[in-house]
N, C-alpha and C positions, 0 to 999 in steps of 0.2 A: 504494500500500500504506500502512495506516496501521497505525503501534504506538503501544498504551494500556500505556505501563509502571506502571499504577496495578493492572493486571489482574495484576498477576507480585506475590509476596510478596519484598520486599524494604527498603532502610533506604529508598529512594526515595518509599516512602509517608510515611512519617514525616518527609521536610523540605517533603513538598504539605503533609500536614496542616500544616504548621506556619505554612507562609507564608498559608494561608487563615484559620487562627488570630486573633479580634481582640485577644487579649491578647499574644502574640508578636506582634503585627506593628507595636505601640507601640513595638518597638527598633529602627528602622531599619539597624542594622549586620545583626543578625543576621537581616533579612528580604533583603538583598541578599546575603550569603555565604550563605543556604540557595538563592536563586537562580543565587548559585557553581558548591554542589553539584552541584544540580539538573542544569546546564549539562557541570560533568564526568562526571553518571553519561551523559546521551544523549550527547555525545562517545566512552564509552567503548564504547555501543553501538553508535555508527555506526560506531566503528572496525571493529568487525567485519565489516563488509562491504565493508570498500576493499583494494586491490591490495597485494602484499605481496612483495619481491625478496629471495631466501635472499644473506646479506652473512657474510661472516667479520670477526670480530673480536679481535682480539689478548689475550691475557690476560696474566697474569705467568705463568703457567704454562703456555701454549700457543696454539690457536688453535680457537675455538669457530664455529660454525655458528651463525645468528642471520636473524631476519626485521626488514625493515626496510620502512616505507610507502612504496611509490612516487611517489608524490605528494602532497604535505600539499595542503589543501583552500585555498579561500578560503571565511573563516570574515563576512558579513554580518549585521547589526544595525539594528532602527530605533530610532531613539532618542527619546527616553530611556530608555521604560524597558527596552530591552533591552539596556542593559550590564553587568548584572552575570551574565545567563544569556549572553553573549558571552564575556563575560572566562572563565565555567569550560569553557567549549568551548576557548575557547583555551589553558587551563592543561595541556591533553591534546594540543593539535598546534602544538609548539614553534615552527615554521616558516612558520607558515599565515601568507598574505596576508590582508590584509580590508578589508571592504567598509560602508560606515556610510551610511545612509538618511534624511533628516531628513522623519518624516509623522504628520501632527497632526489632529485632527477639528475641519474649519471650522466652528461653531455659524453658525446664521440666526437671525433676530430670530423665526420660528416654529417652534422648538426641533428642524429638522432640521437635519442638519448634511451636509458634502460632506468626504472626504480630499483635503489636497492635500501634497502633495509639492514641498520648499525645494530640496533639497540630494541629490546622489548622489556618492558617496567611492568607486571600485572599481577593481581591476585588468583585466586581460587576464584574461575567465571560459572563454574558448575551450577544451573539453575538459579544465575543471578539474571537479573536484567542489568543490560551492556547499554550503555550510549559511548558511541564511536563519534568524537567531534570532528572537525577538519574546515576550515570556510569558503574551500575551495573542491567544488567535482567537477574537474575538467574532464581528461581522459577517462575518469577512475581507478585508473590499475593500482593506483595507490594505495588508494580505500581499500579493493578487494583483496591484496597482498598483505594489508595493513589486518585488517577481517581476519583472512585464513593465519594468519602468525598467531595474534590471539586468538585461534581456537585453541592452539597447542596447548591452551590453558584451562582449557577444559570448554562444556559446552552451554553456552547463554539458555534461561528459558526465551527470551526474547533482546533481538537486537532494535536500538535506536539507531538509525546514521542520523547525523545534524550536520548540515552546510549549509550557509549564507546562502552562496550562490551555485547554481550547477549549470553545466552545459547538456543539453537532449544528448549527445553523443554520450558524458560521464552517464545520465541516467540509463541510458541502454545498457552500457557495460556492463554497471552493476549488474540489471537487469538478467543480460545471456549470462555473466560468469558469477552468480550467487544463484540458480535456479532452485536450491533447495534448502536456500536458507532462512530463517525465521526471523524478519527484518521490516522497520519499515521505515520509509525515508521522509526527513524533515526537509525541505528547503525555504529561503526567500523569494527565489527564482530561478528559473530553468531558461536562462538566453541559446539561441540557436545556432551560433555558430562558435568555432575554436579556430586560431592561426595554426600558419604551417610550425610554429612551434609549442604550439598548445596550450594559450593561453585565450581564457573565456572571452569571447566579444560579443557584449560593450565588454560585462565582468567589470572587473574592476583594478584591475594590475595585479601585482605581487603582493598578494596580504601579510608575508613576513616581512618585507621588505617594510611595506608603509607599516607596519607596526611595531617593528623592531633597528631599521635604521637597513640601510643599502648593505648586503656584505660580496665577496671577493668572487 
């Protein structure tokens, strides 16, 4: 199942416009706290579909009836640039374990390039629910390299993807190369096209880049 929360009228349009914005996006503070945002409002929509146990709660004046999540999630990231739409997922599930990915696009000397995958950071996923952040699906191969690495860690009862932005192409991918996986995909937007070097068009440039400074 995919949700385009771009498709629903809300403030949520107004912090996509802003991070695709090239004059906001010269403030690197406020390009990664709108990728904050971003990350609290699909947290607060995911929370609506997770498990929920009626809890009593003490007051100064008595004793209230209340819902509490049965299970906070393990909340995952590739990095870099998906720490600040990680950090607002987790502003929302105080408890949550998580899980960090390190996966970068190899250049060849004939301008294609290969994902490869350093580092995997993750707990016991066994019958947890997984959110996989990232702000960017372009190709996908990333995501689903990123996917199959944390399975090795055992198996999600359900997976979240969360990205800002995706390209139709990243969504097909996932699509053909996860067919039997228990997922469902959050975006801002789904724009149509990708460059001969794979970045989203409009999109919005390099989200580590504008959120963490130009590197080598």
């Amino acid at each position: 199942m995919i949700h385009n929360l771009s498709q629903q009228n809300s403030i949520f349009n107004q912090y996509i416009s802003e991070i695709r914005d090239v004059n906001i996006q010269k403030d690197s503070m406020r390009f990664r706290r709108n990728l904050e945002r971003i990350g609290e409002i699909f947290a607060y929509e995911i929370s609506k579909t997770m498990d929920y146990d009626l809890v009593q709660v003490t007051t100064p004046l008595g004793m209230a009836d209340s819902f509490k999540v049965t299970s906070e999630p393990v909340i995952a990231t590739i990095l870099r640039a998906g720490l600040p739409l990680h950090l607002g997922v987790l502003n929302y599930f105080d408890r949550a374990q998580n899980a960090f990915v390190s996966a970068y696009r190899k250049h060849h000397k004939d301008n294609t390039f290969e994902i490869a995958l350093e580092y995997v950071a993750c707990p016991d996923l066994n019958d947890k629910i997984l959110i996989l952040c990232d702000p960017m699906l372009a190709t996908g191969s990333s995501m689903v390299l990123t996917y199959k690495a944390l399975m090795a860690k055992g198996t999600p009862k359900h997976t979240h993807i969360v990205t800002a932005i995706a390209s139709k192409q990243g969504v097909d991918y996932v699509k053909t190369h996860m067919p039997h996986a228990n997922y469902t995909l959050w975006t801002g937007a789904v724009d149509e096209e990708l460059t001969s070097h794979a970045y989203i068009v409009p999109g919005l440039g390099d989200a580590g880049d504008l959120a963490f400074g130009d590197k080598l």
